[in-house]
PLY file of the C-alpha trace (Angstrom):
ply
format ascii 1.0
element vertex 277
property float x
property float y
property float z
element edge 276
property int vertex1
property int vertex2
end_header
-7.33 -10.78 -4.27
-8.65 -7.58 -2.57
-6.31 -6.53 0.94
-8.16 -3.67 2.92
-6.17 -1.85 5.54
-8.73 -0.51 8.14
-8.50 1.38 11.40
-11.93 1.12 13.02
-11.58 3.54 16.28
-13.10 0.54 18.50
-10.49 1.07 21.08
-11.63 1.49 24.62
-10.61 5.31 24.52
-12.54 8.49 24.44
-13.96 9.22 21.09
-14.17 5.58 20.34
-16.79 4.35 18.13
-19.82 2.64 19.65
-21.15 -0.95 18.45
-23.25 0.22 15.49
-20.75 2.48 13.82
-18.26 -0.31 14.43
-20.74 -2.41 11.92
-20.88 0.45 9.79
-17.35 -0.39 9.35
-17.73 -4.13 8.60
-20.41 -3.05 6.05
-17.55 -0.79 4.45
-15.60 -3.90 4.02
-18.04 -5.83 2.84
-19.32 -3.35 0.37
-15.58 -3.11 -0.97
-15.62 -6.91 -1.27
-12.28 -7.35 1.31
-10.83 -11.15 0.54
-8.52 -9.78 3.23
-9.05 -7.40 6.05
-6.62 -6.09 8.06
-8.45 -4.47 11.05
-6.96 -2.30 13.74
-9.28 -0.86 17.13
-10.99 -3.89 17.12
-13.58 -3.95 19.83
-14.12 -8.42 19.94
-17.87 -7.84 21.79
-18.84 -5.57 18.71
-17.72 -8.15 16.02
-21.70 -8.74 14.33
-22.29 -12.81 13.91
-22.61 -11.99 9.78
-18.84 -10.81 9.74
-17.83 -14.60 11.42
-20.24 -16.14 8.97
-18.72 -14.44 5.46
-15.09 -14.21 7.33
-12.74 -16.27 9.18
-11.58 -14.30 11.86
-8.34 -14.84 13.74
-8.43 -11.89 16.76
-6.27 -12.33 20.10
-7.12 -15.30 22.63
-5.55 -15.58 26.02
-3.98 -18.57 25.82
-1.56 -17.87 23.09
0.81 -15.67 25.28
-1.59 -14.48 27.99
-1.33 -10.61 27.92
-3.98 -10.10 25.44
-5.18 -6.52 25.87
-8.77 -6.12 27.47
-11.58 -6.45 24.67
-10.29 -5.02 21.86
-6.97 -4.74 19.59
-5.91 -6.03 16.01
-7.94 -8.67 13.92
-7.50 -10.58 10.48
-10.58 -11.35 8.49
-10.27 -13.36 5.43
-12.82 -15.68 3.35
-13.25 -18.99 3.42
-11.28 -20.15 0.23
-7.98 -18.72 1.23
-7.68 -21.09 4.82
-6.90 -18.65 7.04
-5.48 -20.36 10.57
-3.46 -18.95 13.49
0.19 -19.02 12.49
1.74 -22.30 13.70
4.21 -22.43 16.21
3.23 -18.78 17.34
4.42 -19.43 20.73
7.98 -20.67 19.73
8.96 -16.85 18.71
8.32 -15.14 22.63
9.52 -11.73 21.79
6.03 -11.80 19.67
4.15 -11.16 22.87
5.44 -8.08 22.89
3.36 -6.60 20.51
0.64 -9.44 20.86
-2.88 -8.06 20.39
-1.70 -4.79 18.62
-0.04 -7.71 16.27
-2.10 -10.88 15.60
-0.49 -13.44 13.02
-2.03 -15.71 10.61
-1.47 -17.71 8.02
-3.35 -17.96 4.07
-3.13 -20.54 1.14
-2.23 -18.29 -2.04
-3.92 -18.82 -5.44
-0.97 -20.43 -6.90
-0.91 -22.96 -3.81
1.73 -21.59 -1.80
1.59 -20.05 1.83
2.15 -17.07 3.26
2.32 -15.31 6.68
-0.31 -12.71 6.90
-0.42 -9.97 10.15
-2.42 -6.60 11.06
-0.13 -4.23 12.81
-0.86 -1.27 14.79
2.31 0.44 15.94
1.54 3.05 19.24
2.86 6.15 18.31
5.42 6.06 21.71
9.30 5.55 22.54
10.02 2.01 23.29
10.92 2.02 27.32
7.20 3.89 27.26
5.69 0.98 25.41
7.37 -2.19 26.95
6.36 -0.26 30.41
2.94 0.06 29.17
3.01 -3.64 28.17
4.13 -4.70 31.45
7.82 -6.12 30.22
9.71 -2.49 31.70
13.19 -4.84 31.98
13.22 -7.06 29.32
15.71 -5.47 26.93
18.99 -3.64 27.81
19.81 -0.26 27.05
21.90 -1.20 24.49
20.04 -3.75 22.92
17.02 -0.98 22.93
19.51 0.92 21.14
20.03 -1.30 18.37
16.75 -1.37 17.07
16.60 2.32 16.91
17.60 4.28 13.51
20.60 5.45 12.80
20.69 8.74 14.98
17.12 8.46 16.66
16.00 7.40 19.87
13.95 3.53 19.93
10.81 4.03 19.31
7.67 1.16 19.35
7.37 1.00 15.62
11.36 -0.52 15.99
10.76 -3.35 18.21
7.32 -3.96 15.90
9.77 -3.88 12.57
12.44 -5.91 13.79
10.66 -8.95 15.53
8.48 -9.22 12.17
11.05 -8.90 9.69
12.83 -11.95 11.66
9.60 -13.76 11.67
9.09 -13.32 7.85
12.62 -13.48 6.73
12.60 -16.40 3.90
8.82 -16.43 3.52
6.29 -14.98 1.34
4.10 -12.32 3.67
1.51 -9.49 3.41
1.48 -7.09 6.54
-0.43 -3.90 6.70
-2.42 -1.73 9.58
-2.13 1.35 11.12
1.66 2.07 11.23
1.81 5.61 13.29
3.75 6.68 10.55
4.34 9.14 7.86
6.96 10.29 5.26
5.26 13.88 6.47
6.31 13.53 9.93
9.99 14.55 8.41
8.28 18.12 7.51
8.14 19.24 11.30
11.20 19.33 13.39
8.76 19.71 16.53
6.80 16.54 15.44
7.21 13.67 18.07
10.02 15.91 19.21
12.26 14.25 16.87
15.50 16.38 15.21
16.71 16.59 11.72
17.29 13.69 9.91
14.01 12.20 7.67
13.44 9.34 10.54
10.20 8.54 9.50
11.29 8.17 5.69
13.81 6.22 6.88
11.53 3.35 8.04
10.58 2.72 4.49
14.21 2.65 3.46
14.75 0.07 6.19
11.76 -2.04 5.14
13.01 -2.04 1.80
16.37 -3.08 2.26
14.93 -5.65 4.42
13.32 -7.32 1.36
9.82 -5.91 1.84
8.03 -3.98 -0.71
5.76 -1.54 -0.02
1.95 -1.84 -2.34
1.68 2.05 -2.10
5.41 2.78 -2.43
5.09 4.44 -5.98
2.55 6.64 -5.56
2.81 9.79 -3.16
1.64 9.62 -0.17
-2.14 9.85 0.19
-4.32 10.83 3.31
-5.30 8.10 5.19
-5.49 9.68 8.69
-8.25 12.21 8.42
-7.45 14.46 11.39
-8.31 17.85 9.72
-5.81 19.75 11.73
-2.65 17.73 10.72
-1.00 17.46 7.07
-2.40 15.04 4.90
-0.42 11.84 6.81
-0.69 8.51 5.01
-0.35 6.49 8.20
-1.77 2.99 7.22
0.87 1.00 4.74
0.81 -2.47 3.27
3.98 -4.43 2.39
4.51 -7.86 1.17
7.60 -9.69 -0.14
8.70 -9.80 -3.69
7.21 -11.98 -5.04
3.58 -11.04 -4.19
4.61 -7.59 -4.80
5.01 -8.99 -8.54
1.05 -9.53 -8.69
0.28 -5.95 -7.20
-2.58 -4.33 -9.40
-3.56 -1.59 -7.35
-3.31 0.24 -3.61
-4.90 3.56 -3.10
-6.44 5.01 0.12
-10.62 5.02 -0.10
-11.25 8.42 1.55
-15.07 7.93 0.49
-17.84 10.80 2.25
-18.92 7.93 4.11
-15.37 6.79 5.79
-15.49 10.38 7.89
-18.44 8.79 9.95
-16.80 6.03 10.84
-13.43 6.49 11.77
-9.91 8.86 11.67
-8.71 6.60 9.35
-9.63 5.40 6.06
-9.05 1.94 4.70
-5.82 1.82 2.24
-7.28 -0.79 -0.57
-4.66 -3.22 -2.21
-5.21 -5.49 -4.94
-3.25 -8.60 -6.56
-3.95 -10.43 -9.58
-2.77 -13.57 -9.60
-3.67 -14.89 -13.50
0 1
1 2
2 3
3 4
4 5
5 6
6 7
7 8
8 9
9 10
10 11
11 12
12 13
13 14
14 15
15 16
16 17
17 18
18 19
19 20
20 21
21 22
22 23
23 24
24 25
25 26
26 27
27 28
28 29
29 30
30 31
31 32
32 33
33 34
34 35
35 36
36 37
37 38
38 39
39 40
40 41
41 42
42 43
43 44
44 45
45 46
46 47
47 48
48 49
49 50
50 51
51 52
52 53
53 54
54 55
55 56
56 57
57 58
58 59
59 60
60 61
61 62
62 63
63 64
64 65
65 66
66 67
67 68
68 69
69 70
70 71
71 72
72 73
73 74
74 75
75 76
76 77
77 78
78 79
79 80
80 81
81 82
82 83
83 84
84 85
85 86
86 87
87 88
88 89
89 90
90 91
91 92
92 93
93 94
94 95
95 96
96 97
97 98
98 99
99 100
100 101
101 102
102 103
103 104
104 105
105 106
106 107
107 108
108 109
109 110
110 111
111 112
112 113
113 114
114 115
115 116
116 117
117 118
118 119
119 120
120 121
121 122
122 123
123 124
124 125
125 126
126 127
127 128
128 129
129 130
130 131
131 132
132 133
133 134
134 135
135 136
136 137
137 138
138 139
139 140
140 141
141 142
142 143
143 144
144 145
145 146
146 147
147 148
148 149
149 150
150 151
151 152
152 153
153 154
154 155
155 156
156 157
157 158
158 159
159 160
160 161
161 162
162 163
163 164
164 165
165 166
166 167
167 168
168 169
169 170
170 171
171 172
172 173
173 174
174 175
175 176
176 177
177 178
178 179
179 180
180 181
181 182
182 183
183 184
184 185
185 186
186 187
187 188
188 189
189 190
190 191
191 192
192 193
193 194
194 195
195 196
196 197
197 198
198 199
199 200
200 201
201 202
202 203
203 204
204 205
205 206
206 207
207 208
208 209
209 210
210 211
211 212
212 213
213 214
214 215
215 216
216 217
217 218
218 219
219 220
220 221
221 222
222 223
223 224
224 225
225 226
226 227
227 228
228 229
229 230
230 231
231 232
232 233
233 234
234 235
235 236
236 237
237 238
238 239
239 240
240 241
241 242
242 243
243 244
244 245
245 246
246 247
247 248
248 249
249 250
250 251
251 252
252 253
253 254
254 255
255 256
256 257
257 258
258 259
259 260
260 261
261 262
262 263
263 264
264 265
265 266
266 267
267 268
268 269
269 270
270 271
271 272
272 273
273 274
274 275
275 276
């Protein structure tokens, strides 16, 4: 079973890709035979009819929590054979609309016939208050309870709310999550980076994912560039994880920087495969 991280640059932003190169990108996954593609900067209008016909697609709706972003965010694609549906009883965990639309959940049938939780993430690279302002939900935690989620020593960023609402909604299940993370072991090489001080914060969210149970597919190897931003180090911002047990039936996870990726995007697609006989 083939898992493709892949950040598409369809968000409505400058520098955003337009509808063909946005195909070009579909292609890519096609080409690298995805079973499963996790797909950030989704743009839904420039989703081609072929992509619906060789994947199911579960991208945001409305009328799950109603603050789906406008036209574009996070999408799961995944053939036929594995029965990918929306994630049942989405709506009875409400701190998930939160990160609704940069988050979309779904749920597979396994090879060896059991379940498991699947979601593409894409973490904004802000502090918290910033984010929940931006998402229209300025009051909803304390300053305390923002606190909480933060590291040891840092401030709360985004990428904490985004860990701990999906680690509770995973805890006890098997689960494969992966996107665009807005993070890098490399960000711990610049003091001045994200204005954050001395301790290895960003390292530290893969020590907190792993003591959380989850295991990360690219975890043994260096990092490898995924964000392809010539003027920045070589950051590896696009991570899978999965729990333990599907970690067991990990083959493979590198990052496809092919000549042809550069067109399409500032990312390329981290590629993770299980075998499951």
């Amino acid at each position: 079973m083939r898992v493709i991280n892949f950040n598409i640059k369809g968000a409505k932003v400058p520098g955003r890709k337009g509808y063909a190169t946005q195909e070009r990108s579909w292609h890519l996954l096609a080409a690298y035979n995805a079973d499963i593609a996790l797909v950030q900067e989704v743009e839904a209008k420039a989703i081609p009819d072929w992509v619906r016909q060789r994947w199911t697609i579960i991208k945001s709706e409305q009328d799950v929590f109603g603050n789906a972003m406008a036209g574009w965010g996070s999408v799961i694609a995944a053939r036929p054979q594995l029965n990918l549906r929306v994630l049942p009883n989405l709506k009875n965990y409400q701190n998930l609309r939160l990160l609704y639309d940069y988050v979309v959940f779904g749920e597979i049938d396994l090879p060896n016939d059991s379940k498991a939780l699947v979601a593409s993430v894409h973490t904004p690279a802000v502090k918290l208050q910033q984010y929940l302002e931006q998402m229209g939900y300025p009051d909803i935690f304390t300053s305390d309870e923002m606190a909480s989620m933060a590291q040891v020593g840092d401030l709360p960023w985004a990428l904490d709310l985004f860990f701990v609402e999906l680690a509770q909604l995973v805890k006890g299940h098997r689960f494969i999550i992966g996107g665009d993370w807005n993070n890098s072991r490399l960000f711990d090489l610049d003091r001045n980076l994200r204005k954050r001080g001395q301790p290895p914060f960003a390292t530290m969210f893969f020590t907190r994912a792993q003591d959380a149970g989850w295991c990360e597919c690219h975890g043994l190897k260096n990092e490898e560039r995924s964000y392809l931003n010539p003027r920045s180090r070589p950051h590896q911002l696009d991570h899978l994880f999965c729990d333990k047990v599907t970690y067991e039936k990990l083959d493979d996870c590198s990052v496809r920087a092919d000549w042809v990726v550069f067109e399409l995007s500032d990312h390329a697609p981290l590629v993770t495969d299980f075998k499951w006989l």
